[in-house]
C-alpha positions in Angstrom: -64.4 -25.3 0.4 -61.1 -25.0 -1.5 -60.7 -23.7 -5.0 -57.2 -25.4 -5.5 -56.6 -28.9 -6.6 -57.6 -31.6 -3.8 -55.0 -31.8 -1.3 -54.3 -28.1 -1.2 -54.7 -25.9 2.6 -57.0 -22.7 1.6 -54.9 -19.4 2.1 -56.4 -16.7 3.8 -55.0 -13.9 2.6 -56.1 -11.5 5.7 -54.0 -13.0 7.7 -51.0 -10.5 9.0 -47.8 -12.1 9.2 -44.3 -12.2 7.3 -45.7 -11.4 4.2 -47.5 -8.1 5.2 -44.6 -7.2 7.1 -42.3 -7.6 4.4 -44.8 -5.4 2.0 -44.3 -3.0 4.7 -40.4 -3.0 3.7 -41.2 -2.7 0.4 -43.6 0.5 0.6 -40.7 1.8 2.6 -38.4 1.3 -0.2 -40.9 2.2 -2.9 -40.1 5.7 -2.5 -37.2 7.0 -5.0 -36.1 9.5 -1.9 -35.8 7.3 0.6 -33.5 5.1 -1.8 -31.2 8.0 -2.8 -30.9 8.8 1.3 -30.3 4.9 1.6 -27.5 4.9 -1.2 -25.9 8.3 0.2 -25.3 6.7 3.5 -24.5 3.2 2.5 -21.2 5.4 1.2 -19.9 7.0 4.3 -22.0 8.2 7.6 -23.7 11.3 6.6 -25.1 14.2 8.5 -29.1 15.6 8.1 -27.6 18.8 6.7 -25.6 16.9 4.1 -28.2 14.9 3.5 -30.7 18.1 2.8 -27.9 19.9 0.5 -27.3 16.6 -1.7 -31.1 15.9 -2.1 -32.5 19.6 -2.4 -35.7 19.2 0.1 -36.3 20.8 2.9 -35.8 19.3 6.5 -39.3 18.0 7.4 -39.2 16.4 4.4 -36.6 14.8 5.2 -37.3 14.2 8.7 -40.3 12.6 7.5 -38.2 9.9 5.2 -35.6 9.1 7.6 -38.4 8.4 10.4 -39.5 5.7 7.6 -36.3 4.3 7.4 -35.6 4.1 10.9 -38.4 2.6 11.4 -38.2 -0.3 9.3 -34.7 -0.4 10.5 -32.8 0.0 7.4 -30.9 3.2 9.1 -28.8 4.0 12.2 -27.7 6.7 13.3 -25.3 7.9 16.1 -25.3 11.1 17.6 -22.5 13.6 18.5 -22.7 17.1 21.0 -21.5 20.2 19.0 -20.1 21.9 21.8 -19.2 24.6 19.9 -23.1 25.1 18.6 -24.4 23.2 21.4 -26.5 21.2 19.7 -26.5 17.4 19.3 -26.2 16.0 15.4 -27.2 12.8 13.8 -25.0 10.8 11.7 -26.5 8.3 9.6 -25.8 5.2 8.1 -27.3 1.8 6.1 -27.4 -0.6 8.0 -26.3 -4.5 6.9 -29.5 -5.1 4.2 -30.1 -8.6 3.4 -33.6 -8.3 1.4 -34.3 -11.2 -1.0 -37.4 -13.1 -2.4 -36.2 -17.1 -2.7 -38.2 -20.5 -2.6 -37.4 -20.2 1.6 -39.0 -16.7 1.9 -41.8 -17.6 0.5 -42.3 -21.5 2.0 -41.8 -19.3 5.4 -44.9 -17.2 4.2 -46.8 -20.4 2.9 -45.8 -22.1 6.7 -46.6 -19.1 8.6 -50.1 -19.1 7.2 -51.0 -23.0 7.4 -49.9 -22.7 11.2 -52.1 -19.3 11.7 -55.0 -21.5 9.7 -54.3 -24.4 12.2 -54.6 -22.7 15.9 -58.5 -20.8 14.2 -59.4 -24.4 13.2 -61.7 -25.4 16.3 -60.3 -28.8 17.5 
């Protein structure tokens, strides 16, 4: 039974798809951290230690954020040997972001569900 107007395709909202993945990206970006370490390295590459100084938090703190961002793919990094130190460091950067909301996002949601909603329906 649908409570919309006659003609209408129920929604289930439990179904995972673009929408939940995009509300993913959001919770990722819903963090005012994570956004200044975004904005930082949209500038220029920037190293972890640079990154710590300009922020003020410590390094699994910001380990933890830039696993998030990685993650959701809205970083890259590249790496370089220190062979004076011998250590390996991680230069980060933004990567191309093209994050909207239009009438085609969400008729890809509204698609996405009707076909999920079509291959339960027993035949």
């Amino acid at each position: 039974m649908s409570s919309g107007s006659e003609g209408e395709e129920e929604i289930n909202i439990g179904d995972r798809g673009v929408a939940e993945r995009f509300s993913e990206l959001l919770k990722v970006l819903s963090n005012p951290i994570r956004l200044k370490i975004l904005a930082l390295c949209l500038e220029r590459e920037r190293s972890s230690k640079e990154l710590r100084e300009k922020l003020g938090i410590s390094k699994p703190l910001l380990i933890a954020h830039l696993r998030k961002l990685l993650n959701a793919g809205f970083l890259e990094y590249r790496t370089e040997l220190d062979n004076a130190r011998m250590i390996v460091r991680k230069y980060y950067r933004t990567r191309d972001l093209e994050l909207c909301i239009d009438e085609d996002f969400l008729r890809r949601i509204a698609r996405e569900m009707n076909h999920k909603r079509r291959r339960k329906s027993p035949t």
